[in-house]
C-alpha positions as CSV (number, residue, x, y, z in Angstrom):
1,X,12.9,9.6,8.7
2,X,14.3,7.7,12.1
3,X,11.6,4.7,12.8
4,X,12.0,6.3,16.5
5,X,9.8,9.0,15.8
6,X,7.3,6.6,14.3
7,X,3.7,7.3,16.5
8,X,1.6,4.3,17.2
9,X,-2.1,4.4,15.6
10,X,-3.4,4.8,18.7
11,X,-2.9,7.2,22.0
12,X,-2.9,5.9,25.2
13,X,-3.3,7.5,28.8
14,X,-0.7,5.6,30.2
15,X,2.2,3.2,28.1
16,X,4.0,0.2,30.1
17,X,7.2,-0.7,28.6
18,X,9.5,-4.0,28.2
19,X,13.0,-3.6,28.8
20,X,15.6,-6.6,27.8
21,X,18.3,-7.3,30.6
22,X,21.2,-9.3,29.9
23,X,24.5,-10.6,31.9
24,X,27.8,-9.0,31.2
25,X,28.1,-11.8,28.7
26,X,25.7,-14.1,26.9
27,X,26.6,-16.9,28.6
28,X,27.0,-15.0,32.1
29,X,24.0,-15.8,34.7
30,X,22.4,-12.4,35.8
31,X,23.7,-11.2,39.1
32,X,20.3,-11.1,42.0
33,X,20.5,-10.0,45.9
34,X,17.4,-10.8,47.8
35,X,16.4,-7.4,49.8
36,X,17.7,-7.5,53.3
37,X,13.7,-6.9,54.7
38,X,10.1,-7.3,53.6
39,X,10.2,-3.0,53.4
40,X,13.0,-3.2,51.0
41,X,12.9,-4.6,46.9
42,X,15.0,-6.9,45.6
43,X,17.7,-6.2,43.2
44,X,18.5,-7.5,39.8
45,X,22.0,-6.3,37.7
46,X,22.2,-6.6,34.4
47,X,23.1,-4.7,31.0
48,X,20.6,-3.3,29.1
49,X,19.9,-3.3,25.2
50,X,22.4,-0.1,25.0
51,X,25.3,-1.2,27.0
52,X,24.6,0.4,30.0
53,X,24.8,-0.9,33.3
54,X,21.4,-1.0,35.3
55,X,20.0,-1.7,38.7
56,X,16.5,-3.0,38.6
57,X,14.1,-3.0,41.7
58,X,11.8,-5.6,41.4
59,X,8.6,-4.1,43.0
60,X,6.8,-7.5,43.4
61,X,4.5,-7.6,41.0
62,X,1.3,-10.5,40.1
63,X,3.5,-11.4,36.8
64,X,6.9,-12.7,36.0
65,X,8.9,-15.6,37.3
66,X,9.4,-16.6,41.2
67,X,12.6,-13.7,41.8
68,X,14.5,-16.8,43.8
69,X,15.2,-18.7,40.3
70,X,17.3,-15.7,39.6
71,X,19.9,-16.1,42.3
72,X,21.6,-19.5,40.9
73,X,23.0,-17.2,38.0
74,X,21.9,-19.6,35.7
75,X,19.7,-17.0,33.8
76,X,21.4,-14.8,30.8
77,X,19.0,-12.2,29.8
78,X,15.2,-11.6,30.9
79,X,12.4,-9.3,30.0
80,X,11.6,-7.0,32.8
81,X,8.0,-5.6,32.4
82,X,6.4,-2.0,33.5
83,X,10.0,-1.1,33.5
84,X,10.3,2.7,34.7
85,X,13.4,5.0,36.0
86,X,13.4,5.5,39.5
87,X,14.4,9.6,40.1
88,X,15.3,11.4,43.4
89,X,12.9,13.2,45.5
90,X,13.7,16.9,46.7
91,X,12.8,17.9,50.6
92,X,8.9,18.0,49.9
93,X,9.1,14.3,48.9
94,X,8.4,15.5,45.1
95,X,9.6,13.7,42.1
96,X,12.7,15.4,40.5
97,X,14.6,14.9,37.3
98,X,17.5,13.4,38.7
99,X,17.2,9.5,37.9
100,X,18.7,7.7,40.8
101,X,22.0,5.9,41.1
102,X,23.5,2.9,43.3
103,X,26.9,1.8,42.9
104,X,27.6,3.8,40.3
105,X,24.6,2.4,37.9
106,X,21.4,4.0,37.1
107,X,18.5,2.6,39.3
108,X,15.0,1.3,37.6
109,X,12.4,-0.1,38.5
110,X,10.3,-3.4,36.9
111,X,6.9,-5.2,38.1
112,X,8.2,-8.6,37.1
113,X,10.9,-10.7,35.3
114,X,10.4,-13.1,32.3
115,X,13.1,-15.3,31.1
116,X,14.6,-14.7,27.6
117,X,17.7,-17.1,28.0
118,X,19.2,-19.2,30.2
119,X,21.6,-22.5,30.4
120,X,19.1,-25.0,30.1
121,X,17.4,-22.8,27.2
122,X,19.8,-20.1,25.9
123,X,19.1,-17.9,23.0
124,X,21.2,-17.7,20.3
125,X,20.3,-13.7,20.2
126,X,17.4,-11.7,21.3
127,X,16.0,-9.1,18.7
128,X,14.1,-6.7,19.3
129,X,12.1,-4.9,17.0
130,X,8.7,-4.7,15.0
131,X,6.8,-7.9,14.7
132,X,4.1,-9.7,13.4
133,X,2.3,-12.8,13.3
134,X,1.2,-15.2,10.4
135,X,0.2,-18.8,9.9
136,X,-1.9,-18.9,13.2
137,X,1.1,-17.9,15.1
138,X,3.7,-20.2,13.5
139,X,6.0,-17.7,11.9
140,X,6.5,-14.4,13.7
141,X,8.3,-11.7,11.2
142,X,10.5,-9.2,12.3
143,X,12.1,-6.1,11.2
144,X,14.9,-3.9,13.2
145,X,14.8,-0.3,13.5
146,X,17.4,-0.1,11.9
147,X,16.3,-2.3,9.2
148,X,13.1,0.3,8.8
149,X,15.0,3.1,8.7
150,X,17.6,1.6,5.7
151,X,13.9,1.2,3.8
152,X,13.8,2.7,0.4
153,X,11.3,4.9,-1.0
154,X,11.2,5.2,-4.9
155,X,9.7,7.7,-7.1
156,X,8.8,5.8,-10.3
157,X,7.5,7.5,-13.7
158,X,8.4,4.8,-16.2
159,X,9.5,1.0,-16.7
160,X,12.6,1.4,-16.4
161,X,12.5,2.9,-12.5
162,X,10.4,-0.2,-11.3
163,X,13.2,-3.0,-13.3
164,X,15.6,-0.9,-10.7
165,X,13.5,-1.4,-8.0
166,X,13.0,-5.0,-8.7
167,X,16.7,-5.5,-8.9
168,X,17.2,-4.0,-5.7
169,X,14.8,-6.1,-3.9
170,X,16.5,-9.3,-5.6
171,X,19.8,-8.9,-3.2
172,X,17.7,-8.1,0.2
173,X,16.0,-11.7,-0.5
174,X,19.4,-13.7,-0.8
175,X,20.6,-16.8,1.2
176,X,23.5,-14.2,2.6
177,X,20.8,-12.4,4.1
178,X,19.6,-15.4,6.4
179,X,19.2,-14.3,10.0
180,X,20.2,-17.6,11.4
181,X,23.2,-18.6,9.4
182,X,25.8,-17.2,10.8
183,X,25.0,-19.7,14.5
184,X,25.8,-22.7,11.8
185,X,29.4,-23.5,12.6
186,X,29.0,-22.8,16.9
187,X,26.1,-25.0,16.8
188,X,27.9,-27.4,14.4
189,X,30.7,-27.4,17.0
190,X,28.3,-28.1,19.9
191,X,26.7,-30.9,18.0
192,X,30.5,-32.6,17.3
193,X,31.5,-31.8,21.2
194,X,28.7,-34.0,22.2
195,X,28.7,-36.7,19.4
196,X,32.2,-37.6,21.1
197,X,31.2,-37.5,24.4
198,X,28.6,-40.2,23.5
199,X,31.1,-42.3,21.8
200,X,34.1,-42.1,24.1
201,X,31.3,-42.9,27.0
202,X,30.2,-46.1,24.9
203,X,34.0,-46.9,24.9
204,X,34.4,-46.6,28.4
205,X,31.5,-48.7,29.2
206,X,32.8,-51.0,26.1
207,X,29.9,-50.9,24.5
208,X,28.9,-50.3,20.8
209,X,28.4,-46.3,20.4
210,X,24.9,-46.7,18.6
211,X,24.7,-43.0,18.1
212,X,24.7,-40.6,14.8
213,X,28.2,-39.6,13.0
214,X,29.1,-36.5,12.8
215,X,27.9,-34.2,9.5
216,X,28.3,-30.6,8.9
217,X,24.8,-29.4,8.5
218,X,23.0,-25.8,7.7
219,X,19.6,-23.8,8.4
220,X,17.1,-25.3,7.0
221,X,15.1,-23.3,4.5
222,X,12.5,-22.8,7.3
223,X,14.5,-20.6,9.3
224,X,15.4,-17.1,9.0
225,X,14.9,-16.2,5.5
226,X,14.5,-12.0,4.2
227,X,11.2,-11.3,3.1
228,X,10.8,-7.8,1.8
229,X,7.5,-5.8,3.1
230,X,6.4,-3.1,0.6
231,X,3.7,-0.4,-0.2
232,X,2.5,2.1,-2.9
233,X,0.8,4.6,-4.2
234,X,-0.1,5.4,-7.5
235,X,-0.5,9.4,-7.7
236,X,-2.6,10.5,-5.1
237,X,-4.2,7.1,-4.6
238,X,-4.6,4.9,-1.7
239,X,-2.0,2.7,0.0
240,X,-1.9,-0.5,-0.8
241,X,0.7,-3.1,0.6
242,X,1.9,-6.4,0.7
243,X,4.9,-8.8,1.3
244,X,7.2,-10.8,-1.3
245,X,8.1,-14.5,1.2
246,X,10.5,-16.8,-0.1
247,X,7.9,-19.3,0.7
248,X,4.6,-19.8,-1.1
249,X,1.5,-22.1,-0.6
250,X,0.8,-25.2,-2.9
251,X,-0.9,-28.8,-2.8
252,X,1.0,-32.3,-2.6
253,X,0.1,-35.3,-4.0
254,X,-2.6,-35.8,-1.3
255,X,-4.1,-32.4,-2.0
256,X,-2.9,-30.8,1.1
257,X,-2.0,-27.4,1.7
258,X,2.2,-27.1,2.2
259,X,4.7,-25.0,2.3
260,X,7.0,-24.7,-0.8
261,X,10.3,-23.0,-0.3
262,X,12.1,-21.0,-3.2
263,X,15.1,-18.8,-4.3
264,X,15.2,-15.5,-4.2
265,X,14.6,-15.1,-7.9
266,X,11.7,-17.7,-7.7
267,X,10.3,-15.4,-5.4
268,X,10.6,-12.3,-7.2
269,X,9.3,-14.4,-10.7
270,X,6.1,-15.1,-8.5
271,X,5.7,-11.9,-7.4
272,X,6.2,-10.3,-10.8
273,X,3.3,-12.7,-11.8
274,X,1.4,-11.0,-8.6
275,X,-2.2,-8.5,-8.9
276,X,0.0,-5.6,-7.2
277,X,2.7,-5.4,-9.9
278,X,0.1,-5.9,-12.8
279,X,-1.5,-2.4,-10.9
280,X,1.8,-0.6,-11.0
281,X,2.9,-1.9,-14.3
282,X,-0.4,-0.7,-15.9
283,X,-0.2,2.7,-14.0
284,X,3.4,3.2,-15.6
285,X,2.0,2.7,-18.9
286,X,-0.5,5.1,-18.8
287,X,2.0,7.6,-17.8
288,X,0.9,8.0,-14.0
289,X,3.4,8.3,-11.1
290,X,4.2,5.4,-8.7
291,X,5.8,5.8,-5.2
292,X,7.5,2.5,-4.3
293,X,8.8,1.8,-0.7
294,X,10.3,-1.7,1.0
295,X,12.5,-3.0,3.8
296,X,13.8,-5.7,4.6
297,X,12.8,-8.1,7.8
298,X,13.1,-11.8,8.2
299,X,10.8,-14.8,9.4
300,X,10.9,-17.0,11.8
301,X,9.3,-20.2,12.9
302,X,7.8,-20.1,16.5
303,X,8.6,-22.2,19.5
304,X,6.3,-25.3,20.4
305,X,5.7,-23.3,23.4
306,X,4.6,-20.2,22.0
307,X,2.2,-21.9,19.6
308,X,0.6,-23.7,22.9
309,X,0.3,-20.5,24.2
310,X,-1.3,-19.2,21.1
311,X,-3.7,-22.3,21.1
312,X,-5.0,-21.5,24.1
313,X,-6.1,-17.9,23.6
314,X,-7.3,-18.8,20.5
315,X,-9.9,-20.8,22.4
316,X,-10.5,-18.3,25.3
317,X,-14.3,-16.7,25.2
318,X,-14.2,-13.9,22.8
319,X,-14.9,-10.5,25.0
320,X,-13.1,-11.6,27.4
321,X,-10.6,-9.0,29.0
322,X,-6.9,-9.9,27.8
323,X,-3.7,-9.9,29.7
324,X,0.0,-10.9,28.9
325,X,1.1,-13.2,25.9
326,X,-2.7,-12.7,25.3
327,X,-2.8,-9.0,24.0
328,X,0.8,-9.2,22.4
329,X,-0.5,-12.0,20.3
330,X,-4.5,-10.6,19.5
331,X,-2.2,-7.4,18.7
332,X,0.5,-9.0,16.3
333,X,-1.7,-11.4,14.9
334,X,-2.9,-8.4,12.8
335,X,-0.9,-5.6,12.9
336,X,2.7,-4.6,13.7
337,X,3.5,-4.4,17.1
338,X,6.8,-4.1,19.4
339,X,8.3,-7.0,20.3
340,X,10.9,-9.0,21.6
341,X,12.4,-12.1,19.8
342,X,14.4,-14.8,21.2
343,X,16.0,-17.3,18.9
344,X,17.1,-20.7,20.0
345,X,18.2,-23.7,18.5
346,X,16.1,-26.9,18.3
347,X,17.9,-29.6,18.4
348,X,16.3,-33.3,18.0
349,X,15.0,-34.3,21.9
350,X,16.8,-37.9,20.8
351,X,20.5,-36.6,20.1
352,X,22.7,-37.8,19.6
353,X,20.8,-41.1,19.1
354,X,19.1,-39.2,16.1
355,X,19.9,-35.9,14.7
356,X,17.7,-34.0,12.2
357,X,19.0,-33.3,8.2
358,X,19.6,-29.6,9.0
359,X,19.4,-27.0,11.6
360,X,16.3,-25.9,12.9
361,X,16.1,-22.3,14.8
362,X,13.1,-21.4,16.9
363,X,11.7,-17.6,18.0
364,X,10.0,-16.4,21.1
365,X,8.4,-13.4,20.9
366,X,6.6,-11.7,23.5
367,X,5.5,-7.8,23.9
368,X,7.3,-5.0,24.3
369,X,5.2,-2.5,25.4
370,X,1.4,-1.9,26.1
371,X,-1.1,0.8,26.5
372,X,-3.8,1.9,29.2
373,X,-6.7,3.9,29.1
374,X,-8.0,5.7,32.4
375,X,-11.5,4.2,33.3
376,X,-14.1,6.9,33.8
377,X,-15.6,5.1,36.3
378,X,-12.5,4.2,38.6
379,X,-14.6,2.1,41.8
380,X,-12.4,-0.6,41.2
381,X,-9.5,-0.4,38.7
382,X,-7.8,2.8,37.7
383,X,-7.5,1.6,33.9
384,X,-8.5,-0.4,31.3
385,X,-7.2,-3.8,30.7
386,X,-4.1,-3.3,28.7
387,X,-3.7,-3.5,24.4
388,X,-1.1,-3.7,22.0
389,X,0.8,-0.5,20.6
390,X,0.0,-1.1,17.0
391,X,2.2,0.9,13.7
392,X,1.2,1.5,10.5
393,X,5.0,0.5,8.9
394,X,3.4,0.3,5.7
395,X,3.0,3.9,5.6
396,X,6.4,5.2,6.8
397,X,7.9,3.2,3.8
398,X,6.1,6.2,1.8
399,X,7.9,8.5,3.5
């Protein structure tokens, strides 16, 4: 089953969508013209998630950034909300079919622009995908459509099926898996480009470089590890689900809650030990059916300026009506949602005075769509304040 054709739980009268628009390369600034009168839109050119060229009209919108910071070029790739195709009208002034062209690229249309990367802040790569929060917003997971649809759905009748299972799930947790791994050796190249910059500056100004020497370092264990997401069903039962981490909760020597990172095996060891397997285990035993299904996704830790963010609709009065970052995160915070990832590299705010032991990579999500619902009552606004599109994943593993 394509994860394209998945539904979200809910329907909506009207859905608002998120496009990502990137330059020509992902170092390459965004091209932006300034409309030549107040009648006319802006333009913004860009690329979009599937190659294809776009015009965007910005249609000057409440939300998004000031359009002028787009005309230095030194933005690579922004979000472009309420992101629509703009089509030809016939004689009677009627919407056709035809989507609009200019210059040879199809013509859309956005309500505002948010940045995803750019030179002072440039993403190592934007994913896009289902997401989730966890850990009061300081890990975001995220799973690919395509990584949905390669899910595997297993029919299990005895012992033996579920050992399979378990050694399938043992490679999708591996280091090689990582999300962040492969930026290791650019960013390790960056680092060593700057490190001698700092020393032959102290040279030049003959003056002890009092800096860091160069190491090769790696993610840290924090970053970008698989975790498998998985649900069952024993006969005609209910779903249950859950998630195997390659991270676990434990106490220190002060008796505080941390974080304890672990091997894939570890991780599959602890979940062997878990409530969920006991359930299918037993079932097996007594000679009922199982259906098994998992994917693969990968966590991330969030941005310092994401968590503020999250902070501070935490403490907004609860009833309130919710708008931007604000219904992506009460959406994600417990349920799958759309989103948009980017992932950048945190590097220590001191280097290279001081460096940190390992790399550290950082994700930004924000929403990629949301719903309306037409008010009955429509004095004022037309529609409800917007929601989060959510998706029951859990199910379509089943499937």
């Amino acid at each position: 089953m394509n994860p394209t054709t998945l539904q979200p739980s809910k329907k909506f009268d009207l859905i608002l969508r998120t496009a990502v628009v990137r330059g020509e390369k992902p170092t390459k600034g965004l091209e932006a013209v300034l409309a030549p009168n107040e009648n006319q839109m802006n333009r913004l050119f860009g690329f979009l998630s599937d190659g294809s060229a776009a015009v965007i009209a910005d249609t000057g919108g409440k939300g998004g950034m000031d359009f002028n910071k787009l005309l230095g070029g030194k933005i690579f790739a922004v979000a472009a909300d309420g992101f629509f195709p703009v089509y030809e009208k016939d004689e009677a002034k009627n919407r056709t079919s035809t989507q609009k062209v200019e210059d040879g690229k199809a013509l859309y249309s956005s309500s505002g622009f948010y940045m995803l990367s750019s030179k002072e802040y440039p993403a190592l790569t934007i994913v896009e995908g289902f997401t989730r929060l966890y850990d009061k917003g300081e890990k975001v997971l995220v799973m690919t459509a395509e990584q949905l649809a390669a899910h595997q759905t297993i029919p299990m009748t005895s012992e033996m099926d579920w050992e399979m299972a378990l050694a399938s799930m043992e490679g999708l947790l591996e280091d090689s898996q990582n999300l962040v791994a492969q930026f290791d050796e650019g960013v390790n190249k960056k680092r060593k480009r700057r490190i001698e910059d700092a020393v032959r500056d102290a040279e030049d100004a003959e003056e002890p470089y009092a800096g860091v020497k160069f190491e090769e370092l790696s993610v840290s264990k924090k970053d970008g590890n698989p975790f498998i997401e998985y649900a069952f069903r024993v006969e005609d039962g209910a779903i249950v689900t859950g998630r195997i981490l390659r991270e676990r909760m434990t106490r220190d020597e002060n008796d505080r809650d941390v974080t304890e990172y672990v091997e894939a095996a570890d991780a599959l060891v602890h979940f062997a030990e878990s409530a969920h397997v006991r359930q299918i285990v037993a079932a097996l035993e007594e000679g009922k059916s199982v259906l098994f299904g998992f994917a693969q996704g990968h966590v991330m830790r969030t941005s310092v300026q994401f968590r503020r963010k999250y902070e501070n609709i935490a403490k907004a009065p609860a009833g309130a009506p919710r708008y931007g970052d604000a219904v992506y995160i009460d959406g994600a915070n417990s349920h799958w949602v759309k989103g948009i990832v980017s992932v950048m590299q945190s590097m220590h705010p001191n280097f290279p005075s001081k460096d940190y032991d390992a790399h550290y990579y950082v994700a930004a999500p924000r929403q990629m769509e949301v719903g309306l619902m037409k008010k009955a009552d429509q004095a004022q606004r037309k529609y409800t304040p917007p929601q989060a599109l959510t998706y029951d994943l859990e199910a379509f593993l089943l499937k």
